[in-house]
N, C-alpha and C positions, 0 to 999 in steps of 0.2 A: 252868356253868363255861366254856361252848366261846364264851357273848358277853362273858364278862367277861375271856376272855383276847384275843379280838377286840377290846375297847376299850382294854385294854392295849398292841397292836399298833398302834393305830390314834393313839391321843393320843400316845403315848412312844414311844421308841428304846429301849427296854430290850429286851435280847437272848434271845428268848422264840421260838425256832427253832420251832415249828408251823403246821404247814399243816390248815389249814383248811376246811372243807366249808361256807362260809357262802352265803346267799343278802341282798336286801335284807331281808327280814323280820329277820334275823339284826341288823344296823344300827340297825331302828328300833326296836326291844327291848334295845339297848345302855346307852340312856341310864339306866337305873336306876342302872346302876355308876359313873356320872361322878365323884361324889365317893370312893368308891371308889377311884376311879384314883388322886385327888388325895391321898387317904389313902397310897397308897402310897410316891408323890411327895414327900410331904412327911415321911414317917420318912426316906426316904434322906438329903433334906437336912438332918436332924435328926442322922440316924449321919454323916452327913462332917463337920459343923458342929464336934461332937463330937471324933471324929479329926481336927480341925483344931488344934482347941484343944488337943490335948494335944503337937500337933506345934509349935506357934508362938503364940507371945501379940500377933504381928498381928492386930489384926481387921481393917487394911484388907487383909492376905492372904487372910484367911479370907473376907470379907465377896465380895472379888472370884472366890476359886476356888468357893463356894456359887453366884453368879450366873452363871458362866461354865457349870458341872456343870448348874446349872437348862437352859441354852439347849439343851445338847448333847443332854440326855437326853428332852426334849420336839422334839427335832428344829424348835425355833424355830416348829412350827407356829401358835403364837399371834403371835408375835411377824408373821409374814405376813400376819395378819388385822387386827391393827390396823393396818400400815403400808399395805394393800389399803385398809382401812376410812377410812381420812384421808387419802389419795387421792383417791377417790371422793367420798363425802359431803361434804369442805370444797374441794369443786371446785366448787359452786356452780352446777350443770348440771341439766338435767331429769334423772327418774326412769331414762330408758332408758339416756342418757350415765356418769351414774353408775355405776347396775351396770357400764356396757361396760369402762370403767375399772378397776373394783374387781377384775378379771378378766383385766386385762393382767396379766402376768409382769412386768411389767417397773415399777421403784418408783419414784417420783417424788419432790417434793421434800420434800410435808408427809409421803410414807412415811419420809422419810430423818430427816426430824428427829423426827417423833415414838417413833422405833426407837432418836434418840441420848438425848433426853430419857426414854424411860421405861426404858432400861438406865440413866442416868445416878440417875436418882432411886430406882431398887429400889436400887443400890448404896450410894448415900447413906443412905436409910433401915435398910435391914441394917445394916449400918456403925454408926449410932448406935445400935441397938437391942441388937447383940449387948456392947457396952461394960458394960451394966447390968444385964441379965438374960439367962438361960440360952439354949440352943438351941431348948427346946421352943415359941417362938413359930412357927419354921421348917412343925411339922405341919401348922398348923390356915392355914399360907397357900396352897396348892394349891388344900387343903378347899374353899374357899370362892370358889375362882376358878371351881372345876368343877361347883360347886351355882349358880353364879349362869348358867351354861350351861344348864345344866337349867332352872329356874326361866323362862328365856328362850323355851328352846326348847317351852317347856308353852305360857306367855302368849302368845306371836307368833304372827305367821303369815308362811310363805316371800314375799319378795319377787320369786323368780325361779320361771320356770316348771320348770325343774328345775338339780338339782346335789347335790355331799354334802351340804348344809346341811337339803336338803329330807328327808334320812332321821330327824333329830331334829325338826326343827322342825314340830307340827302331828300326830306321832307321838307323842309322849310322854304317858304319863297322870299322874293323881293320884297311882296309884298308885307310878309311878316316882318322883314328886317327893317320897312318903314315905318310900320306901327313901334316897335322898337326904340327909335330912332327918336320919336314924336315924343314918345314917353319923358326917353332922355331930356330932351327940349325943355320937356313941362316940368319934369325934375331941377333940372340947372336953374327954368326961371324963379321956383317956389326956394331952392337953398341959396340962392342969388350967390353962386360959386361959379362967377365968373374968372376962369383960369384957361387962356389960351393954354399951356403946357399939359393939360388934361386931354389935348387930342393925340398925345401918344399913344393914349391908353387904347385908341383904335386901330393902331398898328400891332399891339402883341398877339390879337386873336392870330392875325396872318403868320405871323413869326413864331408863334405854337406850332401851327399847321405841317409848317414848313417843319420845324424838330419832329414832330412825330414821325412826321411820313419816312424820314428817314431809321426810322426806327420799325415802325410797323405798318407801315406806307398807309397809313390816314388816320381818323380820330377814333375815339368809344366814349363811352357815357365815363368811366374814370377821366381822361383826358379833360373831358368838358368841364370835370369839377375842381380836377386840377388847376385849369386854367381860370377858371373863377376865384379860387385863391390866389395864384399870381397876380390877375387882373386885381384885386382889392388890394393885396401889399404894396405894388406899385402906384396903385392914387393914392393910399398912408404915404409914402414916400414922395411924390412927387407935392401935398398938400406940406407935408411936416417940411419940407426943402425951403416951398413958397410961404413960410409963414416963419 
């Protein structure tokens, strides 16, 4: 319970007042809960979705306060790693340049537009998807942004000699990737989003891996959050197609 309120802490801004007695071992035994987290992530925007709907038949209201709720409550922490992660990587620099970059605070130009495009297109995609079908697509998109973290953080190997990324990445076992996996399961049966075509979305962790490494020969904790965005725009997209 004490790492899985830890990962709670740690991924989200939800208001979960405990203090803690954690060490790193405590972090690199986190990862089993990822999807977990996203599990719980994604009923919240399931119950607003909900409370939205009964409040206004906007869906561009509803579609904008879901995405907005999403940024706040994950404290943009992904949102930072993809605009760190297309910074670095499409800067076109050696291995060492990149990382140095992907590590500045400070965001540059492909952070900036890639931060307006991919709030631009979850928005779009919401948007059209809640017009047609219910809220319970909402669940199973966290689900799957936080399994393809995991999945990542199993296959990869750290690109840096240290940092956060390094307490998942290289850390995680089998075994975490089947609690993972379970989660998913119990996710898919409670949003009852049965979609054979939702099993791509287990192919892009690998097809990350594989971009990075040719860039900075393996993953970082930017990378991981990168790919959680990716991972979610491609289930908006692969759901708003099938719908």
């Amino acid at each position: 319970m004490k790492r899985l309120i830890l990962m709670i802490q740690f991924l989200t801004r939800l208001p979960i007042k405990v203090n803690l007695d954690v060490d790193e071992k405590d972090f690199k035994k986190g990862s089993k809960y990822f999807s977990l987290v996203g599990l719980i992530l994604g009923l919240l925007y399931y119950a607003l979705g909900n409370i939205l709907n009964i409040l206004t038949t906007n869906y561009m209201i509803i579609s904008l306060v879901i995405l907005i709720f999403s940024v706040i409550i994950t404290g943009g922490i992904h949102l930072d790693g993809i605009a760190d992660t297309f910074d670095g990587l499409y800067s076109y620099r050696d291995k060492d340049r990149i990382l140095e970059i992907m590590k500045d605070s400070r965001v540059g130009t492909n952070g900036v537009l890639v931060l307006i495009f991919d709030i631009l297109i979850k928005f779009i995609l919401i948007y059209s998807i809640i017009q047609v079908t219910d809220m319970k697509f909402l669940i199973l998109m966290p689900v799957f942004g936080r399994l393809s973290i995991a999945l990542a953080a199993r296959f990869s190997r750290y690109a840096r000699n240290n940092g956060m990324g390094a307490f998942f990445i290289g850390s995680t076992s089998n075994l975490d990737i089947f609690i993972n996996f379970a989660i998913l399961i119990f996710a898919v049966f409670i949003s009852a989003m049965y979609l054979p075509e939702l099993l791509i979305l287990l192919f892009i962790p690998f097809i990350y891996i594989s971009h990075c490494k040719k860039y900075i020969d393996g993953m970082t904790g930017d990378t991981l959050g990168a790919l959680c965005e990716i991972t979610e725009i491609i289930y908006l997209l692969i759901v708003a197609i099938r719908w």
